[in-house]
MIDRENBA-437318 format. One record per residue (C-alpha): residue number from 1; chain; x negated, y, z negated. Coordinates in Angstrom, 1 decimal, padded with zeros to 4 digits. Each point is the difference from the previous one (the first is absolute). Last residue first. Layout:
% residues N
[NUM, "A", [X, Y, Z]]
...
END
This chain:
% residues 357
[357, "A", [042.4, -003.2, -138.7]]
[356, "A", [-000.6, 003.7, -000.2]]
[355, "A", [002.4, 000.8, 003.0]]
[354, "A", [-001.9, 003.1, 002.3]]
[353, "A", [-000.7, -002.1, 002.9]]
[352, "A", [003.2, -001.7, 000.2]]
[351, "A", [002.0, 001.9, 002.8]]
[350, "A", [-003.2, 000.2, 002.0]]
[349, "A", [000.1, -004.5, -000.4]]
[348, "A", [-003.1, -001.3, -001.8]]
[347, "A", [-002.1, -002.2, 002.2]]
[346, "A", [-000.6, -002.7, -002.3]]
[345, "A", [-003.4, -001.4, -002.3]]
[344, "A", [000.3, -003.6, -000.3]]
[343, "A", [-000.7, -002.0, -003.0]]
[342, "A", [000.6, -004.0, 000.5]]
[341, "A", [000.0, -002.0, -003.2]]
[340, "A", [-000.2, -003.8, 001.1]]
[339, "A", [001.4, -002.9, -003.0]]
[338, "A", [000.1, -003.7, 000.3]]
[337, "A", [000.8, -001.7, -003.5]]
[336, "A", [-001.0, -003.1, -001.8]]
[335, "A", [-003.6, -000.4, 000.0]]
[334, "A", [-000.7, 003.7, 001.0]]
[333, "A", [-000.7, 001.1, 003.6]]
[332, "A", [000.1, 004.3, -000.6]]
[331, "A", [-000.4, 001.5, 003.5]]
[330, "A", [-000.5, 004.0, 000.3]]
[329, "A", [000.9, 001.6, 002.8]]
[328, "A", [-001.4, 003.9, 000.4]]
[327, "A", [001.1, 002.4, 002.8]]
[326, "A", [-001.0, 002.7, 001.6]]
[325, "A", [-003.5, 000.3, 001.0]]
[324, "A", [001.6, -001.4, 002.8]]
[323, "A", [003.5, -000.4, 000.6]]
[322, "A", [000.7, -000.8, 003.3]]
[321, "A", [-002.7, -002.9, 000.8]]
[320, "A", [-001.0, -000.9, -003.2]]
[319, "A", [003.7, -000.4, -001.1]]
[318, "A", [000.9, -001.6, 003.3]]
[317, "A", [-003.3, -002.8, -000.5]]
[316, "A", [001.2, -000.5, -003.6]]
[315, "A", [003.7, -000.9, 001.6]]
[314, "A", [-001.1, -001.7, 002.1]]
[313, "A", [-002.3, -002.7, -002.2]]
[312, "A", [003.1, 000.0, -002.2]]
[311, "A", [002.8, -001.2, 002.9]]
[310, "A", [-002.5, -002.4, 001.5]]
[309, "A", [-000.9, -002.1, -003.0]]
[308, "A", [-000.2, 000.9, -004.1]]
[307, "A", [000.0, -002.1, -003.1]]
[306, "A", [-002.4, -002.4, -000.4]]
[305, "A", [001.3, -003.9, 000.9]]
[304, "A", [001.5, -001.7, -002.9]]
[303, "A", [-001.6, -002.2, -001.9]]
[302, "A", [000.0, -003.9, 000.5]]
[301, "A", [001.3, -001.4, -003.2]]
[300, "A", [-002.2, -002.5, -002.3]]
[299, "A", [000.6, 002.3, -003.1]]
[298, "A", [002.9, 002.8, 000.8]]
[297, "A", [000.0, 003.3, 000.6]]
[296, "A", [002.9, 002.1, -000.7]]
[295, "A", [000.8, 001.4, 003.3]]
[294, "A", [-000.4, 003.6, 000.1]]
[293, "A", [002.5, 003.1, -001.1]]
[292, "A", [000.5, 003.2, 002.0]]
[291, "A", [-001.2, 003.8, -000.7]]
[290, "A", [000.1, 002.6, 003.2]]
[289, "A", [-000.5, 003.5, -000.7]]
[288, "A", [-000.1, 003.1, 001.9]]
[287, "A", [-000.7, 003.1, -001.6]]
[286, "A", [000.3, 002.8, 002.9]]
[285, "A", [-001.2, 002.9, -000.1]]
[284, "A", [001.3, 003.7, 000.0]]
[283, "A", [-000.5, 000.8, -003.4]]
[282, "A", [001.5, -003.4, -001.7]]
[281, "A", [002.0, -001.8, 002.5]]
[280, "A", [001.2, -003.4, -001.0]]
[279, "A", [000.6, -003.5, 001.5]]
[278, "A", [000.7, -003.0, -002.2]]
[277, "A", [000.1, -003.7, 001.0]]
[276, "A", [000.1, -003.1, -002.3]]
[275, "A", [000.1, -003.3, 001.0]]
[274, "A", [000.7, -002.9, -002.6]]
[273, "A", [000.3, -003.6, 000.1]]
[272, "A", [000.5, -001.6, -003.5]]
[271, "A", [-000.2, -003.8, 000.5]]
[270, "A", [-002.6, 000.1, 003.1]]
[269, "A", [000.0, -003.6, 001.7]]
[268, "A", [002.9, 001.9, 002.4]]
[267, "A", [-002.5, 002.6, 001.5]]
[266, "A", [001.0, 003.5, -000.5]]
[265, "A", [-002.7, 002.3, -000.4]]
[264, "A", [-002.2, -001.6, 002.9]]
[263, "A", [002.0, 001.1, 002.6]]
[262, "A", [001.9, 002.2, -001.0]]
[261, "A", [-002.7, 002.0, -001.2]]
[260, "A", [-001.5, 000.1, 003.5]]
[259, "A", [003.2, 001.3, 001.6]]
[258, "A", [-000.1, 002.8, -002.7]]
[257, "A", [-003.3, 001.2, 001.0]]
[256, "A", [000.1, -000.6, 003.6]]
[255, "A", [003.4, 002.2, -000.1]]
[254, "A", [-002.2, 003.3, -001.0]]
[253, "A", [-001.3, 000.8, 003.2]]
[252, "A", [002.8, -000.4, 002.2]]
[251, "A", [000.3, 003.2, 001.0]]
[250, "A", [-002.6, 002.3, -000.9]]
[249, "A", [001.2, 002.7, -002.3]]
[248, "A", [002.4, 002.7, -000.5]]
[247, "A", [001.0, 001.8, -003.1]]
[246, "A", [004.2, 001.0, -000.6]]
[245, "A", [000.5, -003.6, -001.8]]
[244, "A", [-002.8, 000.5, -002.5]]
[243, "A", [001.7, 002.4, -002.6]]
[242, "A", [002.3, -002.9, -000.6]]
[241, "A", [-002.6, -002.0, -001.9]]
[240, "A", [000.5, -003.7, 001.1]]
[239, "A", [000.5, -003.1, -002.6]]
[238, "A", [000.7, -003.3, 001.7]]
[237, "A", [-000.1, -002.9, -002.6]]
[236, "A", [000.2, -003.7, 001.0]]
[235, "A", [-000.1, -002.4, -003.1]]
[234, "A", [001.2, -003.7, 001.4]]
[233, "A", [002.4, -001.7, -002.1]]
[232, "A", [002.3, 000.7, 003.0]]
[231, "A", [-001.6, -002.8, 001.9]]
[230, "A", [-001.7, 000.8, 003.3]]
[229, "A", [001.3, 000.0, 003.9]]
[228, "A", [001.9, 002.8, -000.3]]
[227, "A", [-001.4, 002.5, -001.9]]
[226, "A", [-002.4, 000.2, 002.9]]
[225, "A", [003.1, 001.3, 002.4]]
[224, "A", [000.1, 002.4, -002.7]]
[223, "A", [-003.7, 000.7, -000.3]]
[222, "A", [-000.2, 000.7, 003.6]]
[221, "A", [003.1, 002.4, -000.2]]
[220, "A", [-001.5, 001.9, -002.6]]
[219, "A", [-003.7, 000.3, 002.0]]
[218, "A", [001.9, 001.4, 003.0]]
[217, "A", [002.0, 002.7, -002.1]]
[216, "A", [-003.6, 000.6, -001.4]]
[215, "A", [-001.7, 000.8, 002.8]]
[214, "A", [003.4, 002.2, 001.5]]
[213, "A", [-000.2, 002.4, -003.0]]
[212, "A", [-003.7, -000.5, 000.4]]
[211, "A", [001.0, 002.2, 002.6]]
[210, "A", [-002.5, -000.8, 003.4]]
[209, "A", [-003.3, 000.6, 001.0]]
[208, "A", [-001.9, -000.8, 003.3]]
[207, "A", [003.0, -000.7, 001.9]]
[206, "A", [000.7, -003.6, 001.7]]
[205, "A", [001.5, -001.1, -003.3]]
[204, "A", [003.2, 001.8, 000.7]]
[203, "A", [001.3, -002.2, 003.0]]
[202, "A", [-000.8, -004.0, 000.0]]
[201, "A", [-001.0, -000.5, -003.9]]
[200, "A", [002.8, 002.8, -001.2]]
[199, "A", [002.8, -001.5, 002.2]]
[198, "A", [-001.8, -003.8, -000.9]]
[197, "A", [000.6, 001.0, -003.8]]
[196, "A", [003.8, 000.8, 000.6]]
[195, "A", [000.6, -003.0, 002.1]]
[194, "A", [-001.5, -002.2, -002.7]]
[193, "A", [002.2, 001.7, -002.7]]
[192, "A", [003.4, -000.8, 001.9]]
[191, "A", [-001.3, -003.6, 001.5]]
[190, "A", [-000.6, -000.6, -004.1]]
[189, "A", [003.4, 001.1, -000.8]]
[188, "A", [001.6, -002.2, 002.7]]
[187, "A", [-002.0, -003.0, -001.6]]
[186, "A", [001.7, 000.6, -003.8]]
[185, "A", [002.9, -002.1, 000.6]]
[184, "A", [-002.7, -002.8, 000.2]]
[183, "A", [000.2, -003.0, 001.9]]
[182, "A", [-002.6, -001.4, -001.5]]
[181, "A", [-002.4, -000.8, 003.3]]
[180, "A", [001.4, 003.7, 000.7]]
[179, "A", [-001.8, 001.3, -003.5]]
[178, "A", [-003.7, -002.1, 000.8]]
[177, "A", [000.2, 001.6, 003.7]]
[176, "A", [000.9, 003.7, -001.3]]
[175, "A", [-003.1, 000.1, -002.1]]
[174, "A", [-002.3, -002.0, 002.5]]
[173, "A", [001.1, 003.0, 002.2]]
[172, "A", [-001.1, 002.6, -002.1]]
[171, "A", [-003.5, -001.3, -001.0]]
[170, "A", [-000.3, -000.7, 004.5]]
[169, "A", [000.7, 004.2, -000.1]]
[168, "A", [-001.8, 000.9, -002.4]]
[167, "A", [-003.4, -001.7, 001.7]]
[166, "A", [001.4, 001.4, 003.0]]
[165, "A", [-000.2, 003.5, -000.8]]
[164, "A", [-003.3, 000.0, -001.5]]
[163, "A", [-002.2, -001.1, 002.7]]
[162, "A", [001.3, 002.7, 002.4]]
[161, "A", [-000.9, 002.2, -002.5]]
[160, "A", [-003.3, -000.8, -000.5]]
[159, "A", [-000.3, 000.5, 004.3]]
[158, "A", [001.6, 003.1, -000.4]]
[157, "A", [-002.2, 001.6, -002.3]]
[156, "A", [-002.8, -001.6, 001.8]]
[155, "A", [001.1, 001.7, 002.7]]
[154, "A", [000.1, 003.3, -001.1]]
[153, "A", [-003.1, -000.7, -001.9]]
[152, "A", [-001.6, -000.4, 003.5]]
[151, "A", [001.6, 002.9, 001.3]]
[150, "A", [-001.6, 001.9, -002.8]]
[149, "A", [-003.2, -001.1, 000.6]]
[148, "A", [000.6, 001.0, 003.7]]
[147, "A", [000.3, 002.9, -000.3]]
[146, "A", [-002.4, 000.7, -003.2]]
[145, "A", [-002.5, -001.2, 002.7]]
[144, "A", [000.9, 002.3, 002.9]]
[143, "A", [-000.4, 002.6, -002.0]]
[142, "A", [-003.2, -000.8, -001.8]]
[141, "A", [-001.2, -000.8, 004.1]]
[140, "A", [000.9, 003.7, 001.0]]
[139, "A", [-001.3, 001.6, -003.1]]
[138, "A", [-003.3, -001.9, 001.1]]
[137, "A", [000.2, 000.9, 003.2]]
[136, "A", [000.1, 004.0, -000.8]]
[135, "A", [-002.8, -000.8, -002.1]]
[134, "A", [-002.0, -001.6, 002.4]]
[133, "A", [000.9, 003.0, 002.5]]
[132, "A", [-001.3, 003.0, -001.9]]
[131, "A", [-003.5, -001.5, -000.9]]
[130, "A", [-000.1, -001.2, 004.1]]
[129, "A", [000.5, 004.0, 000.9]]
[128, "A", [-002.4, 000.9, -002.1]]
[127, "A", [-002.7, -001.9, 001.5]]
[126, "A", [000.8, 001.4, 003.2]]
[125, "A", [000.2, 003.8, -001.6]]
[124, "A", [-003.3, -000.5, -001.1]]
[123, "A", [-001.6, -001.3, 002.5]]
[122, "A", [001.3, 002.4, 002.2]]
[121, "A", [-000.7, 002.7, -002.2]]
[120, "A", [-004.3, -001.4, -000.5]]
[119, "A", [-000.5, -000.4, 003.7]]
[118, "A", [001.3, 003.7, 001.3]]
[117, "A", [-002.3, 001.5, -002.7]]
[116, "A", [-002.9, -002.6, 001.2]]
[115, "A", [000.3, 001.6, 003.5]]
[114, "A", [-000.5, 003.3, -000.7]]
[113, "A", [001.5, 002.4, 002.7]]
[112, "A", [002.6, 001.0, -002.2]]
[111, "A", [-001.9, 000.4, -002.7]]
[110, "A", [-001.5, 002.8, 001.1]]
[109, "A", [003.0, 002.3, -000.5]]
[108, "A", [000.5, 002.2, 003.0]]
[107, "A", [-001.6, 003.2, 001.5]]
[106, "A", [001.7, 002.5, 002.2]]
[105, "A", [002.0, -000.7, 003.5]]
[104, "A", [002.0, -003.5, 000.0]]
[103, "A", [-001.1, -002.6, 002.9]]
[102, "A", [-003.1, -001.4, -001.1]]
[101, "A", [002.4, -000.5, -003.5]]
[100, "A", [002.2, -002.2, 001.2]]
[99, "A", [-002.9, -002.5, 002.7]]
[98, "A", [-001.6, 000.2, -003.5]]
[97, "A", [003.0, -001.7, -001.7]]
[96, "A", [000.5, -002.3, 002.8]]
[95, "A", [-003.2, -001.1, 000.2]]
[94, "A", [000.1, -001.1, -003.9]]
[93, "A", [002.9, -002.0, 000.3]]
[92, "A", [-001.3, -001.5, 002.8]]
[91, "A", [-003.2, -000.7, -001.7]]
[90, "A", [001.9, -001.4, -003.3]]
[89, "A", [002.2, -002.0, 001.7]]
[88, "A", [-002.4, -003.1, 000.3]]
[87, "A", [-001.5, 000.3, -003.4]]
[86, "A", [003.3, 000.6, -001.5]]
[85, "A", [000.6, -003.8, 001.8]]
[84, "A", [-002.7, -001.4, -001.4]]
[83, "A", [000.2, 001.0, -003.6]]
[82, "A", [003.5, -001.5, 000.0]]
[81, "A", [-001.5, -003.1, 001.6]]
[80, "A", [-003.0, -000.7, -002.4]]
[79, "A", [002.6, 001.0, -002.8]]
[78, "A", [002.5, -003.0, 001.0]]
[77, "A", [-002.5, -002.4, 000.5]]
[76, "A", [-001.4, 000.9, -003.7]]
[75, "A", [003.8, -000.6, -001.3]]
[74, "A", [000.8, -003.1, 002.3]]
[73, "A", [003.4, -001.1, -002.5]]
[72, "A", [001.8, -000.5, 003.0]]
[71, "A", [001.9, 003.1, -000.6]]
[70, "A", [-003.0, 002.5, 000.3]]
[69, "A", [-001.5, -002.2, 003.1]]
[68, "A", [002.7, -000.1, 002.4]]
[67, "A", [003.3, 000.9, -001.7]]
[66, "A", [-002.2, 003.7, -000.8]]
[65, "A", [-002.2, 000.0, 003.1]]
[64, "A", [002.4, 000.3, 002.5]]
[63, "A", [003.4, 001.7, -000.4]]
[62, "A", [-000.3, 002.2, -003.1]]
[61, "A", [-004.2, 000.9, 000.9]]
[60, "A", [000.8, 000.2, 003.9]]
[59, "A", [002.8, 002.7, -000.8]]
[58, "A", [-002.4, 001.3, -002.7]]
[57, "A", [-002.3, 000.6, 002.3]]
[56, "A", [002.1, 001.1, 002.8]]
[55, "A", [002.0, 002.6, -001.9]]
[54, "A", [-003.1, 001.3, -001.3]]
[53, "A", [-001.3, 001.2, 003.6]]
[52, "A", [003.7, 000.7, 000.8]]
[51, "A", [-000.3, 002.1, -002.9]]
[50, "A", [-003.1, 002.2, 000.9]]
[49, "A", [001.5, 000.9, 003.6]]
[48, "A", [003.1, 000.9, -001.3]]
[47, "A", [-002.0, 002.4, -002.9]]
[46, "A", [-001.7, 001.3, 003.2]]
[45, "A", [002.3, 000.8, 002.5]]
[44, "A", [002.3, 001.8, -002.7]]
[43, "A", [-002.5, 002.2, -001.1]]
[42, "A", [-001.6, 000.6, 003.7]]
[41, "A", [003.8, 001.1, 001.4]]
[40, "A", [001.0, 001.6, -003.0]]
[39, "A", [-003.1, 002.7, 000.3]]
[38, "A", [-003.0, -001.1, -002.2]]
[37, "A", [-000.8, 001.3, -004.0]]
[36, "A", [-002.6, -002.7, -000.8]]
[35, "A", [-000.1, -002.6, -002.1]]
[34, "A", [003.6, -001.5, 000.6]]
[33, "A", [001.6, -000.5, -003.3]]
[32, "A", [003.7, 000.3, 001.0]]
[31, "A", [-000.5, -001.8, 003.4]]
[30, "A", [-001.5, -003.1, -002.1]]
[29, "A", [003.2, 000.0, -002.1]]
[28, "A", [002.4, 000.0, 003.0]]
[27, "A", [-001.8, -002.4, 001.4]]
[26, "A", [000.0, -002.3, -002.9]]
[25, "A", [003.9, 000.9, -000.9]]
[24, "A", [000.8, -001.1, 004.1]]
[23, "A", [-002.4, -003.2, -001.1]]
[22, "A", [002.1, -000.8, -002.5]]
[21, "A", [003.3, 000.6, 001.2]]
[20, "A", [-001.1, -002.0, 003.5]]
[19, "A", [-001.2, -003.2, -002.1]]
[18, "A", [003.1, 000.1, -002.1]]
[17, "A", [002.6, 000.1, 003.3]]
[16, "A", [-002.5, -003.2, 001.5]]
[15, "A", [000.2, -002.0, -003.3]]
[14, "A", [-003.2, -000.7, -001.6]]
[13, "A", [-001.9, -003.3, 000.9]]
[12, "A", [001.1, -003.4, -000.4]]
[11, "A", [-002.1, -002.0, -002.0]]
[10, "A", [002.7, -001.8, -002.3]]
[9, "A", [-001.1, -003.5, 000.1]]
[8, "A", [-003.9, 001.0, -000.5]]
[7, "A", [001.4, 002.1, -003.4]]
[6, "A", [000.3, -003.6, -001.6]]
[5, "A", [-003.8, -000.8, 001.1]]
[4, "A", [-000.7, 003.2, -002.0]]
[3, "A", [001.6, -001.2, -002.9]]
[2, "A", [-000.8, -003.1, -000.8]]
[1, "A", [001.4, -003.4, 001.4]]
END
């Protein structure tokens, strides 16, 4: 759909209260220059007389002929009619102005009693008042559109999010299944930290930005309940810069990551499993890194499926979606290791600004 069948949806003419300021000011204006020197009376008779002449062409013009033929892309239509009706007013608009001056004493301007004169301004000011109104649409549709873009990624947001929280959540569960089934003193802990994490799922992740301090106190209690289920040979490091834990960020939006590496960082064939995490702020932006070990491959053995599913492709659509032109993610898929850099610029707090980092 182009633009001037957009601006068909939104034909409604000018307000009523921005009609009567306009053509008060026009009035006003046309009593200002009157050509001759008449009593109130005559001066105000005739610069009324002259606008309601022009109120009714462009009246016609904004209500008729524009969604009619303008609108519905009818361009010579629309000029064939335009012309038609200033032919039409143009001899009572012309009347009027000689019925004026018949009754003033003392000569007049001829050109009020020309005929093409009369012609030529209410063409003009028609026409004009069509080049001031598709603009005016326009700016109306732009708005319109950037409203309802943004409710769209609004919902999108949410929609990824609501994706999210239940893949964690069935991850957490198989945890505390796997330690009841052993009867593990370590269960009540588990119900502790999953309580915790479905707190910050069910009633801080519904802001746009929260504390990393409350990101990463999220992503330390996944890892424990993670801990868990894996051998103590295997390597998992947590570094994170403590400059970070004042920023804000997207909730939720870093968890994919570390999910992902658990999931294909610490498979049992693997002899020395390893993930390691690090987060750092260098100049207001953050370094995130994510570095986990693959399965040593093995002649005749199916490989393993590519890293990635429903938590990654998100989590790329929510960086592209609320960080644009902010963010960089870069994916290193070696033979025996798993590694994604993500660089994102932050919001820096007011209290912050002025720290070199």
């Amino acid at each position: 759909m182009n633009f001037i069948s957009k601006i068909s949806a939104y034909s409604n003419p000018p307000k009523i209260w921005t009609q009567a300021v306009f053509w008060l000011v026009f009035m006003g204006f046309g009593f200002y220059i009157k050509p001759v020197a008449w009593p109130l009376g005559p001066s105000i008779l005739w610069a009324l007389g002259n606008t309601i002449f022009f109120f009714i062409a462009v009246n016609i013009n904004l209500y008729f002929l524009l969604p009619k033929f303008m609108l519905k892309q009818s361009f010579l239509s629309y000029l064939a009619m335009l012309i038609s009706l200033t032919l039409l007013l143009t001899p009572f608009i012309t009347m009027f102005n000689i019925w004026i001056v018949s009754g003033q004493p003392g000569n007049s301007p001829k050109w009020m009693s020309i005929s093409h004169f009369h012609f030529v301004n209410l063409l003009i000011v028609t026409a004009l008042s069509s080049l001031v109104r598709i603009p005016l649409d326009w700016l109306k549709i732009q708005t319109e559109k950037n409203e309802l873009l943004t409710r769209n990624i609004e919902t999108e947001l949410q929609s990824l999010k609501n994706q999210i929280n239940p893949h964690f959540l069935f991850n957490t569960l198989n945890n505390l299944y796997a330690l009841t089934l052993k009867k593990s003193d370590q269960a009540p802990e588990v119900v502790l930290k999953l309580s915790d994490m479905m707190r910050y799922m069910l009633y801080e992740c519904n802001e746009k930005e929260v504390l990393m301090e409350k990101e990463f106190h999220y992503i330390r209690n996944y890892i424990e309940l993670e801990k868990l289920r894996y051998s103590a040979n295997t390597d998992i490091q947590l570094t994170i810069d403590e400059n970070l834990l004042n920023h804000r960020i997207a909730p939720l939006l870093l968890i994919p990551f570390v999910e992902n590496s658990f999931k294909h960082g610490t498979q049992s064939s693997l002899e020395k499993a390893f993930i390691h995490i690090s987060a750092e702020l260098e100049r207001g932006t953050l370094q995130f890194i994510v570095t986990n070990s693959k399965p040593v491959s093995i002649p005749g053995q199916i490989h393993p499926k590519k890293q990635g599913g429903v938590g990654l492709t998100n989590v790329y659509k929510r960086l592209h979606l609320i960080y644009p032109k902010r963010h960089t993610l870069q994916i290193d898929d070696m033979p025996d290791s798993y590694s994604i850099h993500l660089t994102l610029q932050l919001n820096i707090p007011d209290y912050d600004k002025n720290l070199d980092y």
